[in-house]
C-alpha positions as CSV (number, residue, x, y, z in Angstrom):
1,X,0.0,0.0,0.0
2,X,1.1,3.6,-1.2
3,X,2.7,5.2,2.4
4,X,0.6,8.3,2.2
5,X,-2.6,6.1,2.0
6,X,-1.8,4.2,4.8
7,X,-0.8,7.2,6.7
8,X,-3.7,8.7,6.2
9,X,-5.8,5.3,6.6
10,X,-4.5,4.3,10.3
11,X,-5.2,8.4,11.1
12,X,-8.5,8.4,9.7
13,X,-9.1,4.7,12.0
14,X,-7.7,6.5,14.9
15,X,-9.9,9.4,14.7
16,X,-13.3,7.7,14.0
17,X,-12.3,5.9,17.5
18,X,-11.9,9.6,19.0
19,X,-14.8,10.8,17.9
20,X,-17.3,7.9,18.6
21,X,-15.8,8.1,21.9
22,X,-16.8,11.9,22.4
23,X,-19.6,11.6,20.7
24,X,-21.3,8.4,22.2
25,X,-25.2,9.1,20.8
26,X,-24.4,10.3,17.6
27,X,-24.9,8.1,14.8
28,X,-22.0,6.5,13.1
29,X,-22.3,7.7,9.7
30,X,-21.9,11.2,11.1
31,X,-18.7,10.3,13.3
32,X,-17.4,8.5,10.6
33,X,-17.9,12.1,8.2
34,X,-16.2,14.0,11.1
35,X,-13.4,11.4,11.2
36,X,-13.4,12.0,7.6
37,X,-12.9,15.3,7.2
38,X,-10.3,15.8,10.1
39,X,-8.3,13.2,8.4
40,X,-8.6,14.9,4.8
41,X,-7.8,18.3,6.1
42,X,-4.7,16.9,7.9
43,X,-5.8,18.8,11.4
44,X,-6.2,17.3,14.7
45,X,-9.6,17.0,16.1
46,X,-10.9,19.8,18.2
47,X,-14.3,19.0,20.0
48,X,-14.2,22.3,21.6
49,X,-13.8,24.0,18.8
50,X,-16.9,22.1,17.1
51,X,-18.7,22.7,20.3
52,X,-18.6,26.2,19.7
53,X,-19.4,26.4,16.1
54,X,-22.0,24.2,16.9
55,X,-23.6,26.6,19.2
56,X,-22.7,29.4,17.3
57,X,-25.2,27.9,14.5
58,X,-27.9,27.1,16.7
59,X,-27.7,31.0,17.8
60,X,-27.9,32.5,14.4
61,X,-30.3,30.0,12.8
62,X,-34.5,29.3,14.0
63,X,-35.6,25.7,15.4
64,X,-36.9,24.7,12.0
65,X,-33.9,25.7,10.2
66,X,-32.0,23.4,7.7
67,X,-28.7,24.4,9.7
68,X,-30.2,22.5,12.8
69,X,-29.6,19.0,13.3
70,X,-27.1,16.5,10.9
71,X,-26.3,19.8,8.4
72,X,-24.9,20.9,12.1
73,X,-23.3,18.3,12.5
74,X,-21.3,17.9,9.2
75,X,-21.2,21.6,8.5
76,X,-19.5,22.5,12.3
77,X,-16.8,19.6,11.2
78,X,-16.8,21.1,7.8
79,X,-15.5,24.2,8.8
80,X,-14.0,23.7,11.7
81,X,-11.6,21.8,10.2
82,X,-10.7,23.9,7.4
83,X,-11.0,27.3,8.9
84,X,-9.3,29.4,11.7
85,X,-12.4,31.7,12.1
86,X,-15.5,29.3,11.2
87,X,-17.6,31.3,12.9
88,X,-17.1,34.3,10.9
89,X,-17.4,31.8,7.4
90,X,-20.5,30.5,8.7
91,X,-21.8,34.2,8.9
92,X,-20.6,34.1,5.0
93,X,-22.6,30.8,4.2
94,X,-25.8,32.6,5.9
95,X,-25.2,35.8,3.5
96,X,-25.3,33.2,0.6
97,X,-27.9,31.1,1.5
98,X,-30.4,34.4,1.6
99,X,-28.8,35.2,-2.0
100,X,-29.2,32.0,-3.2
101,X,-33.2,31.7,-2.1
102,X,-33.7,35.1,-3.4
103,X,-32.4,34.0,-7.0
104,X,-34.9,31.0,-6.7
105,X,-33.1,28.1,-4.8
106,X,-35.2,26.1,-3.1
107,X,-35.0,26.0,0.6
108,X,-34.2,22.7,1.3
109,X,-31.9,20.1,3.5
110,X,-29.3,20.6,0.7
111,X,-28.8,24.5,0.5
112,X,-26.5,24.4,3.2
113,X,-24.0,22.1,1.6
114,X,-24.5,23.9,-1.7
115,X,-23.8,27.6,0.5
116,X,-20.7,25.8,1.8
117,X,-19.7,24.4,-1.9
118,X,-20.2,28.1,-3.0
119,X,-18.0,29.3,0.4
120,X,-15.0,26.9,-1.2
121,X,-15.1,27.6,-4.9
122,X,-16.1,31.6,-5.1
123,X,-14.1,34.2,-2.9
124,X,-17.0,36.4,-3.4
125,X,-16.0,38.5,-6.8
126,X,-18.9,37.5,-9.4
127,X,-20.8,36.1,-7.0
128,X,-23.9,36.8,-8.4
129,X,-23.0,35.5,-11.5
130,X,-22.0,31.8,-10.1
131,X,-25.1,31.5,-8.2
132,X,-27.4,32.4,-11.5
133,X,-25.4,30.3,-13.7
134,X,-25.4,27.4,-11.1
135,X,-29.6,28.3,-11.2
136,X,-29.4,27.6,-14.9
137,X,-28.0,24.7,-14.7
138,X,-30.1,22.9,-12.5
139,X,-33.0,24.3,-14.5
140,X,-31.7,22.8,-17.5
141,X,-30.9,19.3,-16.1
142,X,-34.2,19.2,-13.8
143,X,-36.1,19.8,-17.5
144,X,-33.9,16.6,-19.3
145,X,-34.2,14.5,-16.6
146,X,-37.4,15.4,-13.9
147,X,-37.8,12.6,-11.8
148,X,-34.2,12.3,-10.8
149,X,-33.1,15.7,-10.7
150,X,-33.9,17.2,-6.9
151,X,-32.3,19.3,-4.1
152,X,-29.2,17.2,-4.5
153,X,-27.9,18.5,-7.6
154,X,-27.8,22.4,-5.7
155,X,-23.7,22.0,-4.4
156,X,-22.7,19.7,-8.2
157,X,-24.3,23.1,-9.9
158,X,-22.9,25.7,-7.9
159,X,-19.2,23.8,-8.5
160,X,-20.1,22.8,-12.4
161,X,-21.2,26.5,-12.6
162,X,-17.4,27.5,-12.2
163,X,-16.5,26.3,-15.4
164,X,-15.5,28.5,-18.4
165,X,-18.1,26.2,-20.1
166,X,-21.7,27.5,-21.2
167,X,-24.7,26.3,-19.9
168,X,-25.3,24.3,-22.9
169,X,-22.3,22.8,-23.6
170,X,-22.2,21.5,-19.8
171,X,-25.6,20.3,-20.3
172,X,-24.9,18.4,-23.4
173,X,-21.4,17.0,-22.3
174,X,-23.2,15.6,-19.2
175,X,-26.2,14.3,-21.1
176,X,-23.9,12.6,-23.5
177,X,-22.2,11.5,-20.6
178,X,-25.2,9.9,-18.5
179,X,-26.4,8.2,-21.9
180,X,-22.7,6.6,-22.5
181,X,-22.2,5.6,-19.3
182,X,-26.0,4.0,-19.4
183,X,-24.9,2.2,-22.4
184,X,-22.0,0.9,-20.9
185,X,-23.5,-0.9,-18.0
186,X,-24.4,1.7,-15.6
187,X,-28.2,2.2,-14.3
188,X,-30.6,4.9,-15.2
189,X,-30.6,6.5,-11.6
190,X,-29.8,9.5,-9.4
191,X,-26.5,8.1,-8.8
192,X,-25.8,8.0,-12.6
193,X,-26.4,11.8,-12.5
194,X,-24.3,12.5,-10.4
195,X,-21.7,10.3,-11.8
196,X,-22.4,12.2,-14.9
197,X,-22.1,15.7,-13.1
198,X,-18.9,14.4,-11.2
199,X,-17.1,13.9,-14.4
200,X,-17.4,17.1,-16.0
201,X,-14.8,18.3,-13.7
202,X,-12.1,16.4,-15.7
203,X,-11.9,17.6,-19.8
204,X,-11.2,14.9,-21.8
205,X,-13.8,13.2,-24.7
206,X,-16.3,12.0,-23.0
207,X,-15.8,8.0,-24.6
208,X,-12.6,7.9,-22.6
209,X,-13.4,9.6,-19.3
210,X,-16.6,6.9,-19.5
211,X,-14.1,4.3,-20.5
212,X,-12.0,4.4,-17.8
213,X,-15.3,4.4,-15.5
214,X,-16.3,0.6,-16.9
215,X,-12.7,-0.2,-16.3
216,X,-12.3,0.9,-12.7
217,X,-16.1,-0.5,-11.8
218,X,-15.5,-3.5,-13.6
219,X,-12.1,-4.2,-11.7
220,X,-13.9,-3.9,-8.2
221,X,-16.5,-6.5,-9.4
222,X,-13.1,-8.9,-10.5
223,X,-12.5,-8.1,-6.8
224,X,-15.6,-8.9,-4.8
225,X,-16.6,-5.5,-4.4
226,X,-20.1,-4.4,-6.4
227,X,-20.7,-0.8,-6.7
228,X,-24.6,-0.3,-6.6
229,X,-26.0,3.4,-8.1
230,X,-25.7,4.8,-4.7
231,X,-21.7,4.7,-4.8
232,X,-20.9,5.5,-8.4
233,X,-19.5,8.5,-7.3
234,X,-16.6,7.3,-5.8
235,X,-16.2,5.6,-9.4
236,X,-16.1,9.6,-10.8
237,X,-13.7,10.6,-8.0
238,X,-10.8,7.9,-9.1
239,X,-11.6,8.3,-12.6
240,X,-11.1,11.8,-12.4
241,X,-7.5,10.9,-11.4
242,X,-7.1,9.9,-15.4
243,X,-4.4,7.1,-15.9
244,X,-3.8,7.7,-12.5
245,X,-7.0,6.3,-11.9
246,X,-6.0,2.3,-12.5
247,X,-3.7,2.3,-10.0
248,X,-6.1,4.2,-6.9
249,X,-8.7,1.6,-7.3
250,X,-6.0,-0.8,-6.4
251,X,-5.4,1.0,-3.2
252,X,-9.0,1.5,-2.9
253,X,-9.3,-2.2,-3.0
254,X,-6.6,-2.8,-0.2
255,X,-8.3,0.3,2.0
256,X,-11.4,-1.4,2.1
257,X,-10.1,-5.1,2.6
258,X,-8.8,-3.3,6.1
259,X,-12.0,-1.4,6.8
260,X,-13.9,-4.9,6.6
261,X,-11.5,-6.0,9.1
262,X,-11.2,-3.2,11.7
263,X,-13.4,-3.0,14.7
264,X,-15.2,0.4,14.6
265,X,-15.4,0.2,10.5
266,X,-16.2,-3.1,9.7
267,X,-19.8,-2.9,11.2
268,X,-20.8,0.2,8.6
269,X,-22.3,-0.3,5.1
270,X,-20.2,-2.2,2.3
271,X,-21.0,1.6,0.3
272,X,-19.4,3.3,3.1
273,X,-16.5,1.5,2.9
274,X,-15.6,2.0,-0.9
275,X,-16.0,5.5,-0.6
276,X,-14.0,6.3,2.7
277,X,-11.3,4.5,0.8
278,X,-12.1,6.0,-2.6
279,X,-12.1,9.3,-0.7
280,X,-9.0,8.8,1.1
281,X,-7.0,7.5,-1.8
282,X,-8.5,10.2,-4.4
283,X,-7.7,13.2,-1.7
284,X,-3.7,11.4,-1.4
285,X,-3.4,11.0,-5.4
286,X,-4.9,14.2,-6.1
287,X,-2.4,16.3,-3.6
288,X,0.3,14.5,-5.7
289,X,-0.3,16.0,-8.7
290,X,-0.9,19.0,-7.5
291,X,2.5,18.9,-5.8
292,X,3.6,18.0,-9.5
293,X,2.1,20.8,-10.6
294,X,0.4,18.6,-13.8
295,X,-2.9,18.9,-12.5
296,X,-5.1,19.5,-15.7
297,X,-7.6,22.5,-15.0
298,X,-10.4,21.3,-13.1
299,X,-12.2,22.3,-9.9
300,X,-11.5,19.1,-8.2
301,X,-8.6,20.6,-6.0
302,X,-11.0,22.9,-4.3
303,X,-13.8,20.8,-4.6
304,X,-13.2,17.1,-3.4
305,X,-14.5,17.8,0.0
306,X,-17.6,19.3,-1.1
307,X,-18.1,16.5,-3.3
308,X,-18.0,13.9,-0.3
309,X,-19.8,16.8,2.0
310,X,-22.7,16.5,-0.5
311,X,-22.7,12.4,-0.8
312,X,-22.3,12.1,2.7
313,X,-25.5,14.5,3.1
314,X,-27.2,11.9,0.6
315,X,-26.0,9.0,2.3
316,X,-27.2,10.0,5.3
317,X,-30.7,11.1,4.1
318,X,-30.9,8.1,3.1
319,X,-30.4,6.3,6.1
320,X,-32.4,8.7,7.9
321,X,-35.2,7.7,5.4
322,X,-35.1,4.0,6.2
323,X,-35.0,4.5,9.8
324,X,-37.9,6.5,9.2
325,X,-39.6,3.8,8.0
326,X,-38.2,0.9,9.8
327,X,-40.1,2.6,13.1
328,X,-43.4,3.8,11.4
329,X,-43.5,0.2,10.3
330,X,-42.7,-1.5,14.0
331,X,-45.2,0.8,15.7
């Protein structure tokens, strides 16, 4: 195994342990994000520090607020870890959340990850124009593809929105995109979407990009290891890697054979555990090339958290949803 991926592996194994322990009645899926994003952002954990942006939230936001509860959770670690003074970029994300609603964004449990993807990728000069182009976006997929296209797609549109790209040509690449990738063996879904939206961030022609997507997926099926719509993702995130690509999903593979095997990990989801390690491995090969400085122009160096800030948001909702149901059934 690549150094740096163990390294950050045994941190990221650590940490889950130290937060689970602190945080005893929180759910593991939101540990294991916290865990996460410490380990990504190479900082040590600081519950007091979360404690406080956590409160400071809860002050500026109302009871029924879409800051409240697990987008408290995940945004607190979000920015706590990334930020000296979170409080003061939480004050930021409000400003952009009011802009966003007022240009016709839903309100919804995803504006505050798409706020936060905007608080990454925009320093604040043409602002305006980001959010309305993001709009635009979303407008155009929600019309091509209705049923699939929800709150969800808000933080992939503010991010895709960044691009030099028009509106129609990002449409079209990512329709061409959805429809290859369809025709290749992946399933009409949500999670194809945002496969599709996740590999825009890479330019290349789309047949190879998609290509190397049927490679890397079919490789984890040689290896035991079936990726179901819900994790494609993780497929965009070492794809976007390009050649590079083939050799992360072998690390990926190791990663998870040691998730499966270690005590706090091995009792989440099979889906969790390909994409912590596709996470983990993407975030080590991705600093690499940057440190090469032969990173093609894409907005996957700022945005690699967002991305797993917004799947994780899924992922829970998810979960949420079929615990939901689980006791409305039981009762």
């Amino acid at each position: 195994m690549n150094q740096l991926v163990k390294e950050k592996l045994d941190k990221l194994i650590a940490l889950f342990q130290e937060v689970s322990s602190e945080y005893k009645w929180e759910g593991s899926l939101t540990n294991h994000f916290t865990a996460l994003t410490y380990t990504i952002n190479n900082r040590e954990f600081d519950k007091e520090k979360i404690k406080d942006v956590r409160k400071y939230i809860n002050q500026n936001t109302g009871i029924f607020s879409n800051y409240r509860g697990t987008s408290n959770i995940i945004l607190s670690a979000l920015l706590s870890s990334k930020y000296e003074s979170p409080k003061q970029e939480f004050d930021r994300i409000l400003d952009y959340d009011k802009k966003m609603r007022k240009a016709g964004y839903k309100n919804n449990m995803y504006l505050p990850i798409a706020s936060y993807a905007l608080l990454t990728s925009c320093s604040g000069e043409g602002l305006d124009t980001r959010i309305n182009k993001a709009l635009e976006i979303y407008s155009e997929t929600k019309k091509n593809h209705p049923w699939l296209t929800g709150g969800d797609d808000y933080p992939l549109s503010i991010l895709l929105a960044n691009s030099e790209d028009t509106v129609k040509n990002t449409i079209e690449n990512m329709d061409e995109c959805y429809k290859l990738l369809n025709e290749n063996g992946f399933h009409k879904s949500n999670g194809l979407q945002f496969l599709s939206h996740i590999l825009q961030f890479r330019k290349e022609e789309n047949k190879v990009t998609v290509l190397r997507c049927k490679e890397i997926f079919d490789k984890l099926k040689d290896n035991n290891l079936k990726v179901y719509t819900g994790g494609y993702a993780m497929i965009g995130f070492l794809s976007l890697l390009g050649d590079k690509g083939y050799d992360a999903v072998d690390q990926v593979i190791e990663v998870v054979s040691i998730l499966k095997s270690t005590k706090k990990y091995k009792w989440l989801t099979k889906e969790t555990h390909l994409y912590t390690a596709a996470a983990l491995v993407s975030d080590v090969f991705i600093q690499n090339i940057k440190n090469q400085k032969d990173l093609i122009q894409t907005t996957i160096g700022i945005s690699i958290e967002t991305l797993i800030a917004a799947q994780t948001v899924a992922i829970i909702a998810a979960a949420s949803s079929t615990a939901a149901m689980a006791s409305t059934s039981s009762s």
